[in-house]
C-alpha positions, 0 to 999 in steps of 0.5 A: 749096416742098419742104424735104425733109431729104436736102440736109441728110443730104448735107452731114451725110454729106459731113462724114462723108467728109471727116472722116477724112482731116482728122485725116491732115491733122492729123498730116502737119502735125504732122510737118511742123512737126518737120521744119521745126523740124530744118531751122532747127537745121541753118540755124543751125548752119551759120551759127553755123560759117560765120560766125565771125570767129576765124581757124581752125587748118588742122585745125580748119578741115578738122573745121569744113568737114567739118561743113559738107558733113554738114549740107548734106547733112542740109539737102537730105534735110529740104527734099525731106522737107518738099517730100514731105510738104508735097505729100501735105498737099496732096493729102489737102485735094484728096481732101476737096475731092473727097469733099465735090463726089462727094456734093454734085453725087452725082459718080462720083468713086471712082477719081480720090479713090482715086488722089489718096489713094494719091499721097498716101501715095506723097508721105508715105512719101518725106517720112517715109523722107527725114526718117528717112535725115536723122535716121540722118545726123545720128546718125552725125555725133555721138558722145556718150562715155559717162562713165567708171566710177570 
């Protein structure tokens, strides 16, 4: 029986391979642990306005539903930014899948990696430019005054 060493060299080397995209991995999680906490502040803000038991003045009810159609807004922006980016995470562990059976079974597997990595990326930068649009929205929905000067 032969145990030659390259069985081992090629679990070593497909370790290798799929190391990088792990820390991509990493990182798409952490954003998507940002957006899903936004998402529940703007869930319980609205919340918070629809379910008030204290009947609102005419004026206030109008600031109230205004507000309401800017976080729905909002809510929309971060659910496909989330769906986005939760759909390139997706992909990077398919492409890890890929590059370790590429060396496991020595399979050509370069362009379906390749294209599976660069969907991936399509998917993250329309997560990222969904969750920055809902970010310039929620900045122009407050206005902070600033303090005045004695």
């Amino acid at each position: 029986m032969d145990f030659s060493t390259s069985g081992f060299d090629d679990i070593a080397k497909a370790i290798q391979l799929a190391l990088t995209p792990v820390f991509l991995l990493t990182g798409v999680a952490g954003l998507l642990s940002v957006m899903a906490g936004r998402l529940a502040r703007i869930i319980d803000r609205g919340r918070a306005l629809t379910e008030r038991e204290v009947p609102l003045a005419p004026v206030v009810r109008e600031i109230v539903a205004l507000e309401l159609q800017n976080l729905e807004r909002r809510r929309k922006l971060t659910s496909i930014a989330i769906t986005a980016s939760t759909i390139a995470a997706l992909l990077v562990c398919v492409v890890i899948a890929a590059l370790f059976l590429e060396v496991m079974i020595h399979a050509q597997a370069k362009w379906l990696i390749g294209g599976l990595f660069t969907i991936s990326m399509l998917a993250l930068v329309v997560g990222l430019s969904y969750f920055l649009r809902e970010v310039h929205l929620a900045m122009q929905s407050i206005r902070i005054p600033a303090p005045e000067a004695d």
